[in-house]
C-alpha positions as CSV (number, residue, x, y, z in Angstrom):
1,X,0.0,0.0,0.0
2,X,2.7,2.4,1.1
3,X,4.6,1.7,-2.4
4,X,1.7,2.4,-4.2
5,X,1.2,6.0,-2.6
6,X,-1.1,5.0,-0.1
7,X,-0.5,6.8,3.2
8,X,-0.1,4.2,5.6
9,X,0.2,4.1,9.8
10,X,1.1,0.8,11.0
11,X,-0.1,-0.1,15.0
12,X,0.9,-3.3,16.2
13,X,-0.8,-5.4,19.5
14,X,2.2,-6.0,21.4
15,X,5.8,-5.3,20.7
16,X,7.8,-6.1,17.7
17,X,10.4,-7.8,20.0
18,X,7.6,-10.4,20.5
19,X,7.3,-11.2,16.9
20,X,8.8,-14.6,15.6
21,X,8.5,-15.9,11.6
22,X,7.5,-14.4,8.9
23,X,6.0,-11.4,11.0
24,X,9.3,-10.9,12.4
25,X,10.8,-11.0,8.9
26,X,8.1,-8.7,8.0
27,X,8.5,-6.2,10.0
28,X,12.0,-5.6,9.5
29,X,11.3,-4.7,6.2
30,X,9.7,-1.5,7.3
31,X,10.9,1.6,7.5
32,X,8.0,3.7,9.0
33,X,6.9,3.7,12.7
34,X,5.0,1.3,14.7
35,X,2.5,2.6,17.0
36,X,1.4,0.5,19.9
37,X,-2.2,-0.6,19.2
38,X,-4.6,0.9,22.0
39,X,-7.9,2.3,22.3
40,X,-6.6,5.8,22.1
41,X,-4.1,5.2,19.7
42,X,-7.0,3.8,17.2
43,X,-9.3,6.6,17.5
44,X,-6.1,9.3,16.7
45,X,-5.5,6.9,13.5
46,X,-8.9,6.7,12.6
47,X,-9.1,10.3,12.6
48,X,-7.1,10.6,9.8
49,X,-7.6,7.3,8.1
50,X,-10.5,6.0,5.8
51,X,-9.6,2.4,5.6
52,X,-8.9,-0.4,8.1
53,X,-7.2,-2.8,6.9
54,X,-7.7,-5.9,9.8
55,X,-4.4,-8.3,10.3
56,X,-4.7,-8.8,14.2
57,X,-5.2,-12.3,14.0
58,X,-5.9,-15.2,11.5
59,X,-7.9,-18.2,10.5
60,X,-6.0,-20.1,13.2
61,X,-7.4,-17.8,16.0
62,X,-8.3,-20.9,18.9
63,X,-8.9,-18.9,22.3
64,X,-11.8,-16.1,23.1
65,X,-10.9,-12.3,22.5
66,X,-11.2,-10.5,25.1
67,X,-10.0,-7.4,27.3
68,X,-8.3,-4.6,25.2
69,X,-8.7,-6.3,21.7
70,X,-12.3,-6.7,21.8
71,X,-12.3,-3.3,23.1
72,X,-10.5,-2.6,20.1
73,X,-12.5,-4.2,17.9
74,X,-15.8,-2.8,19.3
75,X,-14.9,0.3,18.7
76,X,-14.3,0.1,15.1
77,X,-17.4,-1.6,14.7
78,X,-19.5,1.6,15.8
79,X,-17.5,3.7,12.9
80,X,-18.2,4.4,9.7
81,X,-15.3,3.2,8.4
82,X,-14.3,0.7,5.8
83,X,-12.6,-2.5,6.7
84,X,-10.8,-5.1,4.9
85,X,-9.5,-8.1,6.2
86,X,-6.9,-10.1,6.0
87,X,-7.9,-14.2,5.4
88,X,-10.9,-13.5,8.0
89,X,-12.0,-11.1,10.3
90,X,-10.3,-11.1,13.4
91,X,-12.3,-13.1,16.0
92,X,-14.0,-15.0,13.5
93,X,-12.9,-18.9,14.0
94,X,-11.5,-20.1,10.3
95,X,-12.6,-23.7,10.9
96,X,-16.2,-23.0,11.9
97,X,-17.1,-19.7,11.7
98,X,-18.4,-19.1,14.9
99,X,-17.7,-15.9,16.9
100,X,-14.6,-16.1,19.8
101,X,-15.7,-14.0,21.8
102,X,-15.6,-10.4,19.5
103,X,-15.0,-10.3,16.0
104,X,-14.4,-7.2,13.7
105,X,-17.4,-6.8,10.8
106,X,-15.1,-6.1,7.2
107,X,-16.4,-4.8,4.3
108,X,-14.2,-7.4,2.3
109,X,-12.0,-9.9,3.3
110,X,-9.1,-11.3,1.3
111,X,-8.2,-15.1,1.6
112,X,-5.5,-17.4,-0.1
113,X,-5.8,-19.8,-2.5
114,X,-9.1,-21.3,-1.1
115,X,-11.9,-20.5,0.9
116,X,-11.9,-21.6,4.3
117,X,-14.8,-23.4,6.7
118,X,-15.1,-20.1,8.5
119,X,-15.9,-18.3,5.0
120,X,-18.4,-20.8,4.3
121,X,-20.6,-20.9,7.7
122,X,-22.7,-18.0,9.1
123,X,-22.1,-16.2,11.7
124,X,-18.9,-16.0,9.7
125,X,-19.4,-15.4,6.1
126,X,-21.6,-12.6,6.9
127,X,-18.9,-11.3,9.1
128,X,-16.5,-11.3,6.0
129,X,-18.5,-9.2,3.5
130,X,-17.5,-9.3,-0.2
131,X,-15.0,-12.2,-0.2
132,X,-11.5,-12.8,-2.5
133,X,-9.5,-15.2,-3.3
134,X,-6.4,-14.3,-4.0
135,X,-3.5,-16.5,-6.0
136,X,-0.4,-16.6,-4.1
137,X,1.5,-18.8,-6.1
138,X,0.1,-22.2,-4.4
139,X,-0.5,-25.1,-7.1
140,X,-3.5,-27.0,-7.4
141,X,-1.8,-30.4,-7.1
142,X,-1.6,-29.7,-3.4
143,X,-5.2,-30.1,-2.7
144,X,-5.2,-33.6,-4.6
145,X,-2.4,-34.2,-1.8
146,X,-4.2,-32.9,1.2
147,X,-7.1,-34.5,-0.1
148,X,-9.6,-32.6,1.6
149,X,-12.7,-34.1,2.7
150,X,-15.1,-30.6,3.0
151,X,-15.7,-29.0,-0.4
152,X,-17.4,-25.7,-1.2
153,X,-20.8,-27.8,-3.1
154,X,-20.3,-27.0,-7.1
155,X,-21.6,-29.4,-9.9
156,X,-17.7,-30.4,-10.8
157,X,-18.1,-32.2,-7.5
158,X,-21.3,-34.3,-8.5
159,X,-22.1,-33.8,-12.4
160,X,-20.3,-37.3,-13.3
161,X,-22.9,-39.3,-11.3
162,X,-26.0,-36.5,-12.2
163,X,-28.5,-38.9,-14.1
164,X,-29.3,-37.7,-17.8
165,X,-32.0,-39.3,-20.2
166,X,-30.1,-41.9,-22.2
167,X,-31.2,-41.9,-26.7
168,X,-32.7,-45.7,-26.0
169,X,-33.9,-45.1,-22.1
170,X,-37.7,-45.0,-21.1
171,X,-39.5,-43.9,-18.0
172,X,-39.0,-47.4,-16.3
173,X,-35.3,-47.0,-16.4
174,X,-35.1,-43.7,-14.6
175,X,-37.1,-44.5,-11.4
176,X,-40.1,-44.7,-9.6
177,X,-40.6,-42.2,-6.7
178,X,-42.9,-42.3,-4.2
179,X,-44.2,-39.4,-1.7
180,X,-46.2,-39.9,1.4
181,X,-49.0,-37.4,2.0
182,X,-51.1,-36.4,4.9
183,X,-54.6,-36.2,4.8
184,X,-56.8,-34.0,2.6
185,X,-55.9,-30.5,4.0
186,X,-52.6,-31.4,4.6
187,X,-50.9,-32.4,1.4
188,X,-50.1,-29.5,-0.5
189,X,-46.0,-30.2,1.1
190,X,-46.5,-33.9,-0.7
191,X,-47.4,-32.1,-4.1
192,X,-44.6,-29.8,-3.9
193,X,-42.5,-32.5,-3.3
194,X,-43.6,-34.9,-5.9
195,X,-43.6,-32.4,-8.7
196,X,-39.9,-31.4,-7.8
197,X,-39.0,-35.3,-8.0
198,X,-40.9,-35.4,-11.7
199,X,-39.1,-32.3,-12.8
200,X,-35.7,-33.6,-11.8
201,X,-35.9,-36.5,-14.0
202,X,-37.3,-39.2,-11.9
203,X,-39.6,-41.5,-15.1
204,X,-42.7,-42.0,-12.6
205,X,-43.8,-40.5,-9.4
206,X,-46.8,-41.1,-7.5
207,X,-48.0,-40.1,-4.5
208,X,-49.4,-42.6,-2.0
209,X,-52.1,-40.8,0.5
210,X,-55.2,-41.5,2.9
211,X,-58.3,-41.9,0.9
212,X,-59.6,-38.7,1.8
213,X,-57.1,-37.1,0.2
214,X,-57.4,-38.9,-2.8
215,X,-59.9,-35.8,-4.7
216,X,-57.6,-32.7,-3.7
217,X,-54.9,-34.5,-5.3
218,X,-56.4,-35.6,-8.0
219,X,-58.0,-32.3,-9.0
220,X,-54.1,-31.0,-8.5
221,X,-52.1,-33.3,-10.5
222,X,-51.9,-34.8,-14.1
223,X,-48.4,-36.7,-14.3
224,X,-47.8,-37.9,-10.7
225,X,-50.2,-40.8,-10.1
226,X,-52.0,-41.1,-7.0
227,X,-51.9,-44.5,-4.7
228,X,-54.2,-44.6,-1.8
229,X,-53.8,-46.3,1.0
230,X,-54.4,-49.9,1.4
231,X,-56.6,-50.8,4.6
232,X,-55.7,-49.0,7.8
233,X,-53.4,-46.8,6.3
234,X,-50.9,-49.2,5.2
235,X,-48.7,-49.1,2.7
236,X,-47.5,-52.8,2.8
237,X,-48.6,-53.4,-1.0
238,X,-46.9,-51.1,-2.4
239,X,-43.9,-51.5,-0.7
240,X,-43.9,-55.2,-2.4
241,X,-43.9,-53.8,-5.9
242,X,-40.0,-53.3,-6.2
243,X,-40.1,-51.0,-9.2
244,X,-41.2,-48.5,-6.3
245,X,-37.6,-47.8,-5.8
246,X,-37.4,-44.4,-3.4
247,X,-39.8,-43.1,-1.3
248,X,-40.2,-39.7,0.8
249,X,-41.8,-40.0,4.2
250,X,-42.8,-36.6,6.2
251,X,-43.8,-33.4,4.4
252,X,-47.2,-33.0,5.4
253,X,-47.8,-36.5,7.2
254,X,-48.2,-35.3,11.3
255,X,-46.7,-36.3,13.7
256,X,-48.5,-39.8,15.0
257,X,-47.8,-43.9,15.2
258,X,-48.4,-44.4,11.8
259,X,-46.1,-41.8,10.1
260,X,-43.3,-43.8,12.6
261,X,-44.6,-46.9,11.6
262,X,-44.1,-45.8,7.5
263,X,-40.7,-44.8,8.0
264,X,-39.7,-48.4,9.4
265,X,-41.1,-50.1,6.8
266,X,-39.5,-48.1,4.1
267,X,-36.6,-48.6,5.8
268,X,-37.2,-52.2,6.5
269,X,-37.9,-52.8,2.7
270,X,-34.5,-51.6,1.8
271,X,-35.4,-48.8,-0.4
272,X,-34.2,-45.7,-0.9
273,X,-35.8,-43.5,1.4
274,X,-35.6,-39.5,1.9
275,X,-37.1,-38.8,5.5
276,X,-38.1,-35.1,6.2
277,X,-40.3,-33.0,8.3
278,X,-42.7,-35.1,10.4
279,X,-40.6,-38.2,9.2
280,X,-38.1,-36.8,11.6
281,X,-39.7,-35.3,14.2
282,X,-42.0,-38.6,15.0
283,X,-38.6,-39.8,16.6
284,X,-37.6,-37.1,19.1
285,X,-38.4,-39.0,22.1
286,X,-36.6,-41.8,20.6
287,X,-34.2,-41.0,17.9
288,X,-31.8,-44.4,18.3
289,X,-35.1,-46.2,17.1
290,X,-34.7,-44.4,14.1
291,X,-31.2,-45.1,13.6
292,X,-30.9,-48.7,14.7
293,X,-33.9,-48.8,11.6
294,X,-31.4,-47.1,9.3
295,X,-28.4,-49.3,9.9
296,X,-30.6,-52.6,9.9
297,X,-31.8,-51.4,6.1
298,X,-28.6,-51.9,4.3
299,X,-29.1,-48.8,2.8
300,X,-27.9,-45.3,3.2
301,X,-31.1,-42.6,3.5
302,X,-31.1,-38.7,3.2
303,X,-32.0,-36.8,6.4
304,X,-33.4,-33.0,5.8
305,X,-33.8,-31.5,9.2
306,X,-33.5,-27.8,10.1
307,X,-32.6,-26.6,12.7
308,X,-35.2,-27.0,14.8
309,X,-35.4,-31.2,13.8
310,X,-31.8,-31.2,14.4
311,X,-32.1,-30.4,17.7
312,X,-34.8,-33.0,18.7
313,X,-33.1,-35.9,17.4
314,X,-29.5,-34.7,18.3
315,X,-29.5,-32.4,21.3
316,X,-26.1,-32.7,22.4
317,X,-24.7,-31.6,19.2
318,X,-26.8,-27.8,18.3
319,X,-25.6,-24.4,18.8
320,X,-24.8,-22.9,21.7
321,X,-23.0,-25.8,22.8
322,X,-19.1,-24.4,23.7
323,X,-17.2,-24.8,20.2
324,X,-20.0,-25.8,18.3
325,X,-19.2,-25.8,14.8
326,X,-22.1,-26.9,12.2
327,X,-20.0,-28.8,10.3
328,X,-18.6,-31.3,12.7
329,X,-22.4,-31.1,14.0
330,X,-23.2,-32.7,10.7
331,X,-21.0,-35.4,10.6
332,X,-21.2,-36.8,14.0
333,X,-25.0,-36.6,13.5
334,X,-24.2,-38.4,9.8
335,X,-22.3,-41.0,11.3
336,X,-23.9,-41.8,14.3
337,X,-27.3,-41.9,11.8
338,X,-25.7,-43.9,9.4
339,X,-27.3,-41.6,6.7
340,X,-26.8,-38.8,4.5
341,X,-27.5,-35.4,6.4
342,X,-28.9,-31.9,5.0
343,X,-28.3,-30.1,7.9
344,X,-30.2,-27.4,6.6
345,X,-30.0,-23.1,6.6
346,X,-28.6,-20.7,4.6
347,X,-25.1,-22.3,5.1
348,X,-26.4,-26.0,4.2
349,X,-24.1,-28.4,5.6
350,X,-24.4,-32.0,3.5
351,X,-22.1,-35.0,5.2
352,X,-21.7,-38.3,4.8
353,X,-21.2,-41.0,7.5
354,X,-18.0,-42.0,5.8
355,X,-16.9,-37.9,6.7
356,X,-17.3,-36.2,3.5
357,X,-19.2,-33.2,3.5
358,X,-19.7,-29.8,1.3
359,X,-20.8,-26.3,2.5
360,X,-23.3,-25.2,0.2
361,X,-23.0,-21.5,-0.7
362,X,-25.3,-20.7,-3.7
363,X,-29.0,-20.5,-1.3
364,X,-30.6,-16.6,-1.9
365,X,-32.3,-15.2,1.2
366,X,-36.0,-16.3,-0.7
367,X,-35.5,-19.9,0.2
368,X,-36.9,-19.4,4.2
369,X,-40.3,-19.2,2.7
370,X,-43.1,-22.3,3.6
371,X,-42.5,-25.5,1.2
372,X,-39.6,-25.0,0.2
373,X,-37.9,-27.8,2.3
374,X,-40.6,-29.5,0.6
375,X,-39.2,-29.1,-3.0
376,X,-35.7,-30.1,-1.2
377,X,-36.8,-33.2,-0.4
378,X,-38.3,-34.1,-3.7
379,X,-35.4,-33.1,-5.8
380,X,-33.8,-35.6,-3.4
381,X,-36.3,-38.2,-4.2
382,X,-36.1,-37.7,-7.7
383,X,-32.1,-37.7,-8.3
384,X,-31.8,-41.0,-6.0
385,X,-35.0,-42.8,-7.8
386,X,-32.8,-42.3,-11.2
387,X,-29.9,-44.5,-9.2
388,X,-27.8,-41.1,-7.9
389,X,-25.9,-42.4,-4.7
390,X,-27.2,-40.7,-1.8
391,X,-24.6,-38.1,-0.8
392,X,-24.2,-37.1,-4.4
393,X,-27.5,-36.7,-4.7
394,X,-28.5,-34.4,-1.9
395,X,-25.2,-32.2,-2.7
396,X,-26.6,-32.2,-6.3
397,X,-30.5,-31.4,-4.8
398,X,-29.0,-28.6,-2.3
399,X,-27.6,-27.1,-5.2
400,X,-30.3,-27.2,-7.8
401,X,-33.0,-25.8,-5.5
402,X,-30.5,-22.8,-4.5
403,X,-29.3,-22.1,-8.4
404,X,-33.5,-22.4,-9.1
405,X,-34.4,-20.4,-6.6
406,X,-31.5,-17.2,-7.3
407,X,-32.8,-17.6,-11.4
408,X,-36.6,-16.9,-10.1
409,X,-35.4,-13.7,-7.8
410,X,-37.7,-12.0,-5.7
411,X,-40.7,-13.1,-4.7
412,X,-40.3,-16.4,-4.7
413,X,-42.7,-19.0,-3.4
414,X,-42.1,-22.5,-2.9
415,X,-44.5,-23.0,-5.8
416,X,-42.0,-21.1,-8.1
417,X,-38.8,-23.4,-8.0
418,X,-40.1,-26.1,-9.8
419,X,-40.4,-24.1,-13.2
420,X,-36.5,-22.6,-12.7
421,X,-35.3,-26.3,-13.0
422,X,-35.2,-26.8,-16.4
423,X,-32.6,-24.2,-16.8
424,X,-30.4,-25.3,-14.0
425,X,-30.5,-28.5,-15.9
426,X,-29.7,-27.3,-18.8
427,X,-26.9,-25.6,-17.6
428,X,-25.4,-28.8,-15.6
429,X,-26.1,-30.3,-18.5
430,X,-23.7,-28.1,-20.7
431,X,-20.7,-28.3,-18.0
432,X,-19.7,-31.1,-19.3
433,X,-19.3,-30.1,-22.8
């Protein structure tokens, strides 16, 4: 900055005796003064000084601040000022996010060679403003030797296993979903979810209700077929027809014995199963039930709670737990559910119980309106009723219903996202081209 003309005041915390590394190397290199970094000191700087730039501490940052640097930092968050910082905001935790104790609010933030965790998760990407990535001569290759296992979700991650229509395929061969409904004034989440699982690609999708409902769905829908129930609200039948390969249990089913009991029985069928909403929250009082199911099943589900869902079926791992960090959240819940987990918000967290897991970064404000979990689930239903393995396929959903959602604008309802997937196809589509 200085070389470039810039008038510059440098103010340290602590004394340049202290320094060690590269900071020591660093500041021998220059020539101007160093002013001891105090309250005072600040506001005589700032009086003359439009621009912060933030270098007090890094990513790496691992105790609270407190005493004079949050002081510090306090202070320049009352100003009117403009603050850039330096790989993340001071007091911002790189590998989570989360706030130690004070943290400075920048304008901008400048990173190196990749984003990290704490850009990704809120409290902390809002703490970093406009974000960069800057190139400092790091290779590429390195990654493939680190060989991370969190990823920033992007279609280069999933788009080899994205199902598309094959020149001599029909709609047998891409899938058969099924979506369980509530009653008759409670199945407008089980529409929105099966005509999200049609528009993804799935060949067939039906929708499998009480018979009460059976009129307000059919006066709703043309493609997706509609299944009552069989006897006492059983869905035994269809669950022996094996071309009924994936199944959605929750949006819209309440909370009662026999949403429970149609979870366990997907699950105990061994099909693919997506479990949201209600699906979830039927297990609070006993969420090892639930997962002793999943592990029995042989196969690997999709979990979509929010926060709130989260919290009932693991309450020793939510926020406001000391160093809670969403993304370890997610895969401790992952592993010890033995499924896929959308750990849902507008820092999506998707993992794996074999530890993989992306950040998803692409969802616009819109997406907290009423349904859209809904469409989540179905794109879900969809991708993994084509054969899409299960955490490929709710990266690959996440990331659809946010691009779908950000190409409608705002506005939005739940009802809207549906029609914005064709062109977020169309352009996974032309990635690979």
């Amino acid at each position: 900055l200085k070389a470039a003309g810039w008038p510059v005041t440098l103010a340290l915390l602590g004394s340049k005796a202290g320094l060690s590394g590269d900071a020591a190397l660093m500041a021998d290199k220059w020539d101007g003064a160093i002013l001891s970094l105090t309250p005072d000191v600040l506001m005589d700087i700032l009086a003359d000084h439009g621009l912060v730039v933030d270098a007090i501490f890094g990513a790496g940052l691992c105790r609270p601040v407190e005493g004079q640097v949050a002081e510090l930092i306090h202070k320049i968050n009352t100003l009117d000022i403009t603050v850039v910082a330096v790989d993340v905001p001071s007091g911002i935790d790189g590998n989570s996010g989360q706030i130690m104790g004070a943290a400075l609010r920048a304008n901008s933030t400048v990173t190196f060679f990749h984003r990290k965790v704490g850009h990704l998760l809120y409290p902390g990407r809002e703490y970093c403003g406009e974000l960069e990535v800057t190139d400092i001569g790091i290779p590429n290759r390195v990654l493939c030797d680190i060989k991370p296992e969190t990823r920033c979700n992007d279609p280069v991650l999933w788009r080899d296993s994205f199902p598309q229509p094959a020149a001599s395929g029909h709609k047998y061969n891409r899938g058969h979903g099924v979506v369980i409904s509530g009653g008759m004034a409670n199945g407008g989440a089980a529409r929105l979810s099966a005509r999200a699982a049609l528009r993804i690609g799935a060949g067939l999708v039906s929708i499998s209700c009480p018979a009460d409902a059976t009129p307000a769905h059919a006066a709703q829908l043309t493609a997706v077929m509609i299944k009552p129930f069989s006897g006492e609200g059983d869905i035994d039948d269809l669950l022996t027809d094996e071309r009924l390969n994936c199944w959605c249990a929750g949006p819209g089913n309440g909370i009662s014995e026999q949403t429970k009991s149609h979870v366990l029985k997907i699950l105990a069928a061994g099909r693919g199963a997506v479990i949201d909403a209600d699906g979830l929250s039927v297990f609070s009082d006993e969420p090892d039930e639930l997962f002793t199911a999943i592990k029995a099943s042989g196969r690997i589900p999709v979990l979509t709670p929010h926060d709130g869902e989260f919290s009932r079926l693991f309450p020793d791992l939510v926020a406001g737990k000391k160093g809670y960090n969403k993304l370890t959240s997610a895969r401790q819940a992952a592993t010890r559910a033995g499924a896929v987990v959308i750990f849902k918000g507008p820092d999506t967290v998707i993992a794996s119980p074999d530890g993989r897991a992306v950040i998803n970064d692409n969802a616009p404000q819109t997406l907290a309106t009423a349904g859209s979990g809904d469409v989540l689930a179905g794109l879900c239903l969809g991708l993994m009723a084509q054969g899409m393995p299960a955490f490929e396929a709710a990266s690959a959903a996440v990331w659809v219903h946010g691009a779908a959602a950000s190409a409608f604008g705002p506005g939005l309802i739940s009802e809207d996202i549906e029609g914005r997937i064709p062109d977020v196809l169309r352009y996974i589509s032309e990635l690979g081209e």
